[in-house]
C-alpha positions, 0 to 999 in steps of 0.5 A: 239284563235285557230280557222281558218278563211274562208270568203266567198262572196255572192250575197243575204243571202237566204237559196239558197244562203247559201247552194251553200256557203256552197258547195264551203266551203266543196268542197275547205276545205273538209268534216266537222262534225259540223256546229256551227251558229246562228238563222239566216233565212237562216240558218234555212233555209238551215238546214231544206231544208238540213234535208228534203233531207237527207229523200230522200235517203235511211238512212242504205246505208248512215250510211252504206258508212259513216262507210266505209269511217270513216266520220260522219254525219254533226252536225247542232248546233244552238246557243241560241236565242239572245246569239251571244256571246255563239258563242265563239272565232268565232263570235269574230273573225267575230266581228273584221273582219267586222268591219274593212271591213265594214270601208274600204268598205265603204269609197272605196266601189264605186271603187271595181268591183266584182273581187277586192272585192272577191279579197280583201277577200281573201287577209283579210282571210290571214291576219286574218290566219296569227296570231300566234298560239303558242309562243315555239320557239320565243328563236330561230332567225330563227324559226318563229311561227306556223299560221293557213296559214302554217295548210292550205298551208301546207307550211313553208313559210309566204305569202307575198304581192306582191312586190311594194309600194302600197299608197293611190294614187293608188286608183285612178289608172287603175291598179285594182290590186294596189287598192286591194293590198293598201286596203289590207295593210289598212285591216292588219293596222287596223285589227291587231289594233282591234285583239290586244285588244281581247287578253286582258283579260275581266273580265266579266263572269270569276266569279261563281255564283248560277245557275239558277234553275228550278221555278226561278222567272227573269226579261227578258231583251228585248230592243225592248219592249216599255217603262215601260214594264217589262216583268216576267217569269218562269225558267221551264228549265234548260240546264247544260253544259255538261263540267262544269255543269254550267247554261247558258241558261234556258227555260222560262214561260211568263204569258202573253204567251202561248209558252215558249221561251229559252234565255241565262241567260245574258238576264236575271234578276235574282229575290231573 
């Protein structure tokens, strides 16, 4: 797992929200090629607002500065409806953070203010940055393993809490700062707990098997549909991965609709 980790706080999640988010990210990370998200609203959102103001400006001079300046124009990738899973390392990693958060907060939430919760973030982000990326000079005692903090810092050393002894009691106390940093330790206790079991290796999808074609007929599988509905259609579509040419999603007929829809093939039955 090679990706790094950003988390940011906001107040809704609105297209609005989600560009002035996506500012503070470019102006504190630097530019960036592509964004790789799912079908949320706001993000919708901000992709088409984003588009609509691009057509504002004149195009030959932001290709020409572009050029000049060796950058790229930002990569607005969607992942397939209803496959989070297609999102790959990131979602994971998202998966695990969350999930552990989601704990803290809440059983602690009532005793954060809006400092120590953007605090508390930050602190977690480091943690999650400060997994191991490689294992080459695990021979050497005095070498310690490259993270992604050490590519952000740019800096050798490993970033340590503040010292102290944080324990539960702490809550309770006036100094807001010892309840951030005892959430904290809970936060990398059990995180690292949930990251340990994603470096096993699952068995699922590791097998080839036919692709999907184009005139297949499939099951669609919906957990929103009423009981005893099955729902058929028809693979007019195919999207082969450009690396490995395997199917992974299709576009779909359903008899009863007038418009076609695109799922990824986890979501589907295949007939035969």
């Amino acid at each position: 797992m090679h990706a790094l980790s950003h988390l940011e706080a906001t107040s809704d999640l609105s297209t609005d929200t989600f560009i002035q988010a996506l500012r503070r990210f470019t102006a504190r990370r630097g530019p960036i090629q592509q964004i790789s998200c799912d079908n949320g609203k706001n993000f919708e959102g901000a992709k088409n607002e984003l588009e609509k103001a691009l057509k504002e400006i004149d195009q030959h001079k932001v290709n020409e500065f572009l050029l000049s300046e060796s950058c790229d124009k930002i990569i607005w990738k969607n992942n397939v409806p209803k496959a989070s899973h297609m999102g790959g390392v990131w979602e994971r990693m998202i998966r695990t953070v969350r999930k552990v958060l989601s704990t803290i907060l809440y059983e602690h939430a009532g005793r954060l203010n809006d400092e120590c919760f953007r605090t508390l973030l930050v602190e977690a982000e480091c943690v999650v940055n400060s997994r191991p990326l490689t294992t080459e000079d695990l021979h050497d005692p005095s070498s310690l393993p490259l993270t992604r903090n050490h590519l952000l810092t740019m800096k050798n050393k490993v970033v340590l809490p503040p010292p102290g002894v944080f324990q539960k009691e702490h809550l309770y106390c006036r100094k807001r700062w010892r309840q951030v940093q005892y959430l904290a330790n809970e936060f990398w206790t059990r995180w690292k707990r949930e990251f340990l079991q994603t470096l096993q290796k699952r068995q699922k999808w590791t097998n080839t098997t036919r692709n999907i074609q184009v005139g297949d007929i499939v099951l669609v599988k919906d957990e929103n549909l009423p009981r005893n509905q099955w729902p058929l259609a028809r693979v007019i579509e195919v999207y082969p991965d450009e690396n490995d040419k395997l199917v992974r999603t299709v576009k779909l007929h359903i008899p009863t609709s007038k418009s076609s829809l695109k799922r990824p093939i986890h979501k589907l039955c295949l007939l035969v």
